[in-house]
N, C-alpha and C positions, 0 to 999 in steps of 0.2 A: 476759028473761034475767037471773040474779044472777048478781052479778059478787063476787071473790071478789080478797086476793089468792094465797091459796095452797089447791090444789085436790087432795086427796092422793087417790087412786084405792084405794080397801080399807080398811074400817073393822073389819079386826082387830088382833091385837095389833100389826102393824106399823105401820100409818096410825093407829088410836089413840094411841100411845105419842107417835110423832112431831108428832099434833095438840098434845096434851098441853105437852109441851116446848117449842113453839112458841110456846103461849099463855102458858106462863111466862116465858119470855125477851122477850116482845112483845107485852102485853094487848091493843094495839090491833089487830093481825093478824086480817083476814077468812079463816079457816078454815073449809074445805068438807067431809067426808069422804062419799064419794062413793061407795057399798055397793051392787053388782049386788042382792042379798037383800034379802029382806022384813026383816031384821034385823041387825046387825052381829056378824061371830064363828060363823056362821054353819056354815063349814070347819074350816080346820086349829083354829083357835082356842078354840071351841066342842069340837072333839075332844080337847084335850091332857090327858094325866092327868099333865102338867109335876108334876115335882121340881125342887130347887135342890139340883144338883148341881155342884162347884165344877172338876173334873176333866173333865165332858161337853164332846164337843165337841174336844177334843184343846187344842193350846198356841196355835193360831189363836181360839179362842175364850173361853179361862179367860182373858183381861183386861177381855172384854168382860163376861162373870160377875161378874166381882171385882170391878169399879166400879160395877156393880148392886146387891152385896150390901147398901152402907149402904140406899139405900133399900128394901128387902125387909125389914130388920130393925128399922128406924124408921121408917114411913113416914109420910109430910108428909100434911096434910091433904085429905079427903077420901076419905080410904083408910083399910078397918079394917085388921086383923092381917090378914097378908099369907101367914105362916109358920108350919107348923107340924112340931116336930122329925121327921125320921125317917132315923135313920142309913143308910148304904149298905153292904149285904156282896154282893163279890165272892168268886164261887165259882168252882171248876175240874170238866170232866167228867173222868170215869175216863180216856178216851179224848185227853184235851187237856192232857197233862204238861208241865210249863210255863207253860201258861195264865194264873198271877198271873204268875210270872215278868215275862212280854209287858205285863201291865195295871201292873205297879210302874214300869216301864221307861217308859209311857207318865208315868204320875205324875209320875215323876220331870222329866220334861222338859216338865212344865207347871206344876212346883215345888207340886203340889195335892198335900195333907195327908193322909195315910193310915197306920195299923197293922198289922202283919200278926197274924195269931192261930193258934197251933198247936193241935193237935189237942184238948188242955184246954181251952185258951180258947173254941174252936168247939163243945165240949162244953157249954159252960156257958152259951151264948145262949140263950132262949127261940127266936130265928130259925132258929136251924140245928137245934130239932129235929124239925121237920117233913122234912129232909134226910137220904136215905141214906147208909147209912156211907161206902159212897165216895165219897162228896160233902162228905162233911163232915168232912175231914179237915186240912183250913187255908184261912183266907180271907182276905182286904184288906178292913180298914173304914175305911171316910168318916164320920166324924162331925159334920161341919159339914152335913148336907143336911138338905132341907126339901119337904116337901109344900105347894105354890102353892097358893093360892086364884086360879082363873084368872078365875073369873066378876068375882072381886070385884078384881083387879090390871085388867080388860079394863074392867070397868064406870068404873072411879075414873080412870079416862084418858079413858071417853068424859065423863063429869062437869066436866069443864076443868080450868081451875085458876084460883084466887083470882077466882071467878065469872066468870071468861071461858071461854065454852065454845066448841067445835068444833058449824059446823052437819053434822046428819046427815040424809041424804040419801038414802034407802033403796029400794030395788027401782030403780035407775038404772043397770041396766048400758051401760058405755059402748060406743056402737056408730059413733063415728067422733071425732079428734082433728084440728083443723086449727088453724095459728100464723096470725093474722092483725094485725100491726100491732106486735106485740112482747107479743101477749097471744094465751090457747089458745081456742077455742071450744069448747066440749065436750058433744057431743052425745050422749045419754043418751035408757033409754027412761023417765026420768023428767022430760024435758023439758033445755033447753039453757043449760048456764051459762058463765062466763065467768072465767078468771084468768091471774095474772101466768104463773106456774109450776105445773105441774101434780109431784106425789109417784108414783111408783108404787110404790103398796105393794100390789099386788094379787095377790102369793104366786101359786100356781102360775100363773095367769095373767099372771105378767108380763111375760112374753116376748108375748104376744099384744097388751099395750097396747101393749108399746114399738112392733108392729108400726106401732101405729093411730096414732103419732106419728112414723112415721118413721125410728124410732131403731132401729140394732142389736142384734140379739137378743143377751142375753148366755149365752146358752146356759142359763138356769133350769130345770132338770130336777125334775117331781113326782116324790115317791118313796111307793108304797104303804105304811101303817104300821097294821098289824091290832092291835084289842085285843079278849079273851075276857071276861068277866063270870060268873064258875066258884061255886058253891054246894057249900063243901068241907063232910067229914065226917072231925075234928074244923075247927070253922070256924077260919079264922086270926086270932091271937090282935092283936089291935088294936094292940099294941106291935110287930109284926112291921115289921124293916128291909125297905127295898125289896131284894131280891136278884137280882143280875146273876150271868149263864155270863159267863167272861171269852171263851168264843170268841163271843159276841155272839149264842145263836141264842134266848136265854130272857132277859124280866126278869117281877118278880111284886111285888104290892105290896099292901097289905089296902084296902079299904073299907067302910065300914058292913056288916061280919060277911061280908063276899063278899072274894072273890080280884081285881084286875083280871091278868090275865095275858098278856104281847105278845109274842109271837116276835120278836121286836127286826128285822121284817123292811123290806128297801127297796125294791120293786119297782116298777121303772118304770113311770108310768102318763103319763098325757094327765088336764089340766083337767077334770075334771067331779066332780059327786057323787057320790063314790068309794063303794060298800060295800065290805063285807069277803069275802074268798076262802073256800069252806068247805074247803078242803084245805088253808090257810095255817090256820084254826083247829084242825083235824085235826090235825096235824101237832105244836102249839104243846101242846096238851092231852096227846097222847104224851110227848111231851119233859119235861113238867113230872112226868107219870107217873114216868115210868122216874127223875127224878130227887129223889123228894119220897116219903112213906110215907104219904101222907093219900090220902082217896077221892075224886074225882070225883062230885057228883052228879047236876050237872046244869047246862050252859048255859046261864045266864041272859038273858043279853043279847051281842052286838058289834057294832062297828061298826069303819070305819077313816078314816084320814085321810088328809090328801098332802101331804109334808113338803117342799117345794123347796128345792134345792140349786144354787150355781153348780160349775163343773167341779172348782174348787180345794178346795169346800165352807166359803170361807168368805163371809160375808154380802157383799151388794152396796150401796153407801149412792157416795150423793153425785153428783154432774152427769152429765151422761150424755155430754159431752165432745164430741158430735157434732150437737146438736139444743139448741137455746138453748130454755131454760126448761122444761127434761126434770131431773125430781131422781130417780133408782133409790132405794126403801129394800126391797130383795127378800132371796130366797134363803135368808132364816133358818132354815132347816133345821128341826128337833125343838129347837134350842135357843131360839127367838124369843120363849118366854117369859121363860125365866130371864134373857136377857140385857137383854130390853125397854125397861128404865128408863135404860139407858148406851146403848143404840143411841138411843132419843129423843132423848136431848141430843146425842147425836150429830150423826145428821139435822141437828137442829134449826141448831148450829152451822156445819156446812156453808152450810146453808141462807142465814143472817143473816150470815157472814160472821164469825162470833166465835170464841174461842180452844175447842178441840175438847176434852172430858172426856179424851181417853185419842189416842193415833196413832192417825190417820184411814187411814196409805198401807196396810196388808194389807187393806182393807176398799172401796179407792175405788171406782167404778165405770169409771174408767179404767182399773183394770190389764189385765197382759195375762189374758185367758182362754182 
């Protein structure tokens, strides 16, 4: 048996981050992370086509953004360039008058930075002209966003910090939890180890460890989230902003001469290998039709993911308040990239007991649910 003292259950971006953090504040710290999969990032993490956008997520989550930002922008060693620009325009359908109205109003109340631009101005983007005239007749831009580097923010977490690393521990899915002595045994099918506290960061599954310890579910709901891989005619021009429906039913964004395209959908699933719907890609491919003047040529690729949410949808961190030596760091939604580096120290400060980056109480895992 290794013995451990901190055992965080999910080595994607939420149990990375959190290893990370951990071994900063504490080189000496026995760090586990403890990955059902042949590989870490495997799920949601491995799927995100993550932006850094500073409004996402609504006013429960732009603080947790915002104390992210410095390190996105400068980041500490062993991490390359993390960002790269890509403004955000918010559009309206023919059908949804109003529409920016409802998304400034949200802005507003999360004090995130935006422009509006009338009909000239929308004229005059390279972005909006792949956009129908009805479409293209005023938008909201975010100029502070950014295209992640997921592989390379997920990878430079599992790397440590200041040569202390997190051990990883892979194809271990856990298959029973018991507290024995004021310490967890943790039985795994990659054999049995041992620690003070065990993390749950194991995203859609979370609610299934907390089962395996005992602990009460906090109600972590998966949520279905499809993306398309589209082979346009003409291709989209590499500067192209990511563009959002403001009624939430489209976003689109370029890569490498290809489209990626999401029906911005959230459909309740169940833990597993989630693929994509072909009616939810059907549907998305329509939509972007009827709103856009370019050709369709051909489906490339999709795939989807499972975003878990708690009821309130904001993230779940900290004790588990019923079960001694239980730490929740769940629920990060579609935002657990972007905010990754400020929930770490998060965690992390919970955890050690030290003064927390930013207020911990909309985020404990005590509140009510």
């Amino acid at each position: 048996m290794s013995d451990f003292d901190i055992a965080i259950i999910g080595a994607g971006i939420a149990g990375a981050s959190a290893a990370w953090a951990l071994l900063k504040a504490a080189p000496a710290l026995r760090v586990a992370l403890i990955e059902m999969e042949d590989r870490p990032g495997y799920h949601t993490t491995g799927r995100s086509a993550a932006f850094w956008v500073e409004s996402y997520g609504g006013p429960a989550i732009v603080p947790l953004s915002r104390a992210s930002r410095d390190f996105f922008g400068a980041p500490p060693a062993g991490f390359g360039p993390l960002l790269q620009p890509r403004p955000a325009l918010t559009i309206e359908a023919p059908d949804d008058p109003g529409g920016l109205e409802r998304m400034a109003a949200e802005f507003d109340d999360s004090g995130a930075a935006y422009r509006w631009l009338d009909a000239g101005q929308m004229a005059a983007l390279s972005s909006a002209a792949m956009l129908r005239p009805e479409w293209n007749r005023r938008g909201l831009v975010e100029d502070d966003c950014h295209d992640i580097d997921v592989a390379g923010l997920h990878q430079g977490f599992l790397r440590g910090c200041g040569g202390a690393r997190p051990t990883l521990i892979c194809n271990a899915a856990v298959t029973r939890l018991d507290r024995l002595a004021g310490r967890w045994r943790i039985t795994t099918a990659a054999g049995e180890f041992s620690a003070a506290t065990i993390v749950n960061a194991a995203g859609a599954w979370a609610d299934p460890v907390a089962a395996l310890a005992g602990a009460a579910p906090r109600r972590i709901q998966p949520l279905r989230r499809t993306m398309a891989v589209l082979r346009l005619d003409p291709p989209p021009p590499a500067d192209l902003m990511v563009v959002m429906d403001a009624a939430g039913r489209f976003y689109f964004k370029p890569d490498g001469g290809r489209l990626w395209l999401s029906p911005h959908d959230e459909v309740p699933d169940v833990p597993h290998d989630v693929r994509p719907d072909e009616l939810d890609l059907a549907m998305v491919i329509d939509r972007f039709e009827q709103a856009t003047t370019v050709k369709v040529l051909r489906l490339e690729s999709s795939w989807a993911g499972l975003r878990s949410f708690a009821p309130d949808r904001a993230p779940v961190y900290g004790p588990d308040g019923g079960v001694d030596g239980l730490f929740w760091c769940a629920g990060q939604g579609g935002f657990g990239i972007q905010t990754a580096p400020a929930a770490g120290e998060l965690c992390a400060a919970l955890l050690l007991g030290t003064t927390p980056p930013l207020d911990p109480a909309p985020y404990l895992a005590t509140r009510a649910l």
